[in-house]
C-alpha positions in Angstrom: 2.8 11.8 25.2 2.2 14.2 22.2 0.8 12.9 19.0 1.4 15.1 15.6 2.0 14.8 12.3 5.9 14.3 11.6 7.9 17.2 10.2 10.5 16.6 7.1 13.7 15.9 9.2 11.8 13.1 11.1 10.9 11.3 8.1 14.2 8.7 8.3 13.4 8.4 11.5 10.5 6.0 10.5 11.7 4.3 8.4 14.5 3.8 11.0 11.9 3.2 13.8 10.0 0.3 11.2 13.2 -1.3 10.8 14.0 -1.9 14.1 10.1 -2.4 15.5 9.8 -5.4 12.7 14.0 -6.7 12.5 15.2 -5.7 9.5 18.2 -4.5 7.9 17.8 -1.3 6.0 20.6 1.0 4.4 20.1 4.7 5.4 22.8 6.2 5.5 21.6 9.8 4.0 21.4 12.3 6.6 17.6 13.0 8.2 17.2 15.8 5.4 19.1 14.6 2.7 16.7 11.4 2.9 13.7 14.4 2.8 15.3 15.7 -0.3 15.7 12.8 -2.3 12.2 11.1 -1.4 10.5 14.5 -2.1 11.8 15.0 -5.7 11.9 11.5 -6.8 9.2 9.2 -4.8 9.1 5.9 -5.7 5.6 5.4 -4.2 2.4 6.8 -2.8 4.0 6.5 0.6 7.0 8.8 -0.6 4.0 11.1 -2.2 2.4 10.9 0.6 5.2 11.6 3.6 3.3 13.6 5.4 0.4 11.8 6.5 2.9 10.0 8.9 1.3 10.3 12.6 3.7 10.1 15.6 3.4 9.8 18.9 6.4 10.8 20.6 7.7 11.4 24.4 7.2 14.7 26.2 10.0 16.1 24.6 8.3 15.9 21.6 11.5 14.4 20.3 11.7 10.9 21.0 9.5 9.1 18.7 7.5 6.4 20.3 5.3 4.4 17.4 3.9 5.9 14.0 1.6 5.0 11.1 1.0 6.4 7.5 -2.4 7.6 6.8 -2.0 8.0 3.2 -5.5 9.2 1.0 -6.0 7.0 -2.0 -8.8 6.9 -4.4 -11.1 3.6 -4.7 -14.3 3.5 -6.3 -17.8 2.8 -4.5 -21.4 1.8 -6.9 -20.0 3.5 -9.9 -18.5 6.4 -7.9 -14.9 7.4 -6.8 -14.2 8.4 -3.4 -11.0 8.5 -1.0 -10.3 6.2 1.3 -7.1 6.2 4.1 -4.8 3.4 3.7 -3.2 2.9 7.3 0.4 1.4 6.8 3.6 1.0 8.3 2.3 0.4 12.0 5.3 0.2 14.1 6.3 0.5 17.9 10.2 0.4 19.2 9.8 -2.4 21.6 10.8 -0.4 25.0 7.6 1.5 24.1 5.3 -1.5 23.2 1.5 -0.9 25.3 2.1 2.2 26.0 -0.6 3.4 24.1 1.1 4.9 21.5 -0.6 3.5 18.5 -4.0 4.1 20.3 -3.0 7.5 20.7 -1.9 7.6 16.9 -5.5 6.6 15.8 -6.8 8.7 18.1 -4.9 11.9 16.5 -5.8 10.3 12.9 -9.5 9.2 12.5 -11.2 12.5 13.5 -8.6 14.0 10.8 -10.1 11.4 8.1 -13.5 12.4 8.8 -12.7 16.4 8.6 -10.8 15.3 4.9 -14.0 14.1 4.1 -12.8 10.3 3.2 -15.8 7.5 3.3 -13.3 4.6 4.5 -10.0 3.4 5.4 -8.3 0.3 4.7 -6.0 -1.9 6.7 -4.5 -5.6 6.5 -4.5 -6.7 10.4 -2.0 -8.8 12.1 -5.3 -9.1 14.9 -8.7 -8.4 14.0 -9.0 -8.5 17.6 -6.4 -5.3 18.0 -8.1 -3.2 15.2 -11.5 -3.7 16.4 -10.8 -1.8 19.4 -10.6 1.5 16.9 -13.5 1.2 14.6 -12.2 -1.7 12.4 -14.4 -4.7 11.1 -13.8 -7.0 8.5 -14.2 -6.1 5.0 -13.8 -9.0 3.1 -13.3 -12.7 3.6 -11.0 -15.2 2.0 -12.5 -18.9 0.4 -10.0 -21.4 -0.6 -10.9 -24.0 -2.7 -8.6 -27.4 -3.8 -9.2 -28.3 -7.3 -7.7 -31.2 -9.1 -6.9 -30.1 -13.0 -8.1 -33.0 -13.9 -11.6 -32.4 -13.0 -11.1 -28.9 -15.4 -12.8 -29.7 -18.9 -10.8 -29.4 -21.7 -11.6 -25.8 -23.1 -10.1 -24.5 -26.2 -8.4 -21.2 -25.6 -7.4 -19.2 -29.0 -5.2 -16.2 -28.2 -1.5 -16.4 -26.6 0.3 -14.8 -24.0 3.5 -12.1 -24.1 6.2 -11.7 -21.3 6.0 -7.8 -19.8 9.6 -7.2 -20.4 12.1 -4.1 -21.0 11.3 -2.9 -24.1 7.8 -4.7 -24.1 6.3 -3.5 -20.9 2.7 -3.6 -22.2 1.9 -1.2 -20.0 -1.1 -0.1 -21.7 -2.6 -3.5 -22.0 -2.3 -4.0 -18.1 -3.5 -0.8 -17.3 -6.8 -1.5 -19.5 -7.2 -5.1 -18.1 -6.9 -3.8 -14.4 -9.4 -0.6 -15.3 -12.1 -3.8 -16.3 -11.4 -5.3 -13.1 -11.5 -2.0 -10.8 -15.3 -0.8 -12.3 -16.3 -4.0 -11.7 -15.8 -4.5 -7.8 -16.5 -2.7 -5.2 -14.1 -1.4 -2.4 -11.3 -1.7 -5.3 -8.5 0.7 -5.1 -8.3 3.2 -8.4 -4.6 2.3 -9.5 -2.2 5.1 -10.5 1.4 5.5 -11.8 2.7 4.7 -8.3 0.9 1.5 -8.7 1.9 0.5 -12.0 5.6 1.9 -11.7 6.9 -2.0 -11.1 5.8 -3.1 -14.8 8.6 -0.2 -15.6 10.9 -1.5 -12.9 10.0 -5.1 -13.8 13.2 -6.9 -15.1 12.6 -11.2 -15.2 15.7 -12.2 -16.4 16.8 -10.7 -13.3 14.4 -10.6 -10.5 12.8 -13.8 -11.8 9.5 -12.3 -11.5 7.2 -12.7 -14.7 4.2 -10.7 -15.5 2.4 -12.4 -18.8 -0.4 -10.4 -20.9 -3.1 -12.8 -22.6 -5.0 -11.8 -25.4 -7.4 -13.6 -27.1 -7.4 -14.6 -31.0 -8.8 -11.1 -31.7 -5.6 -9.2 -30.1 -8.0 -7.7 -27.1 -5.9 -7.8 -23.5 -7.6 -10.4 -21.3 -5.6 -11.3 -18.5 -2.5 -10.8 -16.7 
């Protein structure tokens, strides 16, 4: 088994190998380099900006690709300070090559290149804590779920209203400084840029029938989204 970084022409290939590893439909039918091309001068995310933090592990011909993962940099901010963190994605095995060890192997390729990049953590959403543990992983957080009745809520007079992010009133701005108040706070949180923010753009409700609302309060200060 070799394990490398992927070159430009076997960039489809992953998305082809996700597609098939999870059962979905995708439509790629660009060539291997003319799907290079197009994601190089216009990407649509930090996975597209960051394609080349894609490790493979392929067979001995060092042509048949096996599994992959994105190990993609991406700032977050720690006690005041920013640092970079690797975001693993797009974990993915075709099934004939399933425990073979071709994700181990991936990781195994990856984390001593993290540490040499000097970046303080990595981030990953795990279908098994179990799995991930085996490579360094712990859990970072933990979720709390309360049930609460509304009408156990006090009555609390709000002043302000509340705007519908639309084309032509993306309030971009206003979401951007809410989120900044947010990020400073808290720990661990990830240090949104463009990429991140690109769906307000893209955002259309009367068509995708999702709605993004800005609230303000009385004095016209974003509060909420």
């Amino acid at each position: 088994m070799i394990v490398r970084k992927i070159h430009p022409e076997e960039l489809k290939r992953t998305y082809e190998l996700f597609a098939l590893a999870f059962e979905f439909s995708a439509d790629l039918e660009k060539s291997p380099m003319e799907t290079y091309e197009e994601v190089l001068a216009h990407p649509g995310s930090r996975e597209d900006a960051c394609w080349g933090e894609r490790w493979a592990a392929f067979e001995d011909d060092d042509c048949t690709m096996m599994s992959y993962f994105i190990a993609q940099p991406i700032p977050m901010q720690f006690d005041g300070h920013e640092f970079t963190m690797t975001g693993i994605g797009g974990v993915a095995t075709l099934p004939q090559y399933r425990r073979k060890g071709g994700i181990r192997g991936c990781f195994e390729a990856a984390l001593p290149a993290m540490y040499r990049d000097g970046h303080v953590f990595s981030y990953l959403y795990p279908f098994s804590t179990a799995y991930y543990r085996k490579f360094g992983y712990e859990m970072g957080c933990e979720k709390v779920h309360y049930h609460v009745y509304l009408k156990s809520l006090k009555y609390y007079d709000v002043s302000g209203s509340c705007s519908l992010s639309e084309q032509g009133n993306e309030m971009w701005d206003e979401i951007r400084q809410i989120y900044r108040i947010w990020q400073d706070k808290y720990n661990m949180m990830v240090v949104n840029g463009e990429y991140e923010f690109s769906r307000i753009a893209k955002g259309n409700p009367v068509k995708d029938q999702v709605f993004t609302y800005v609230y303000k309060s009385g004095d016209g200060t974003p509060k909420g989204f």
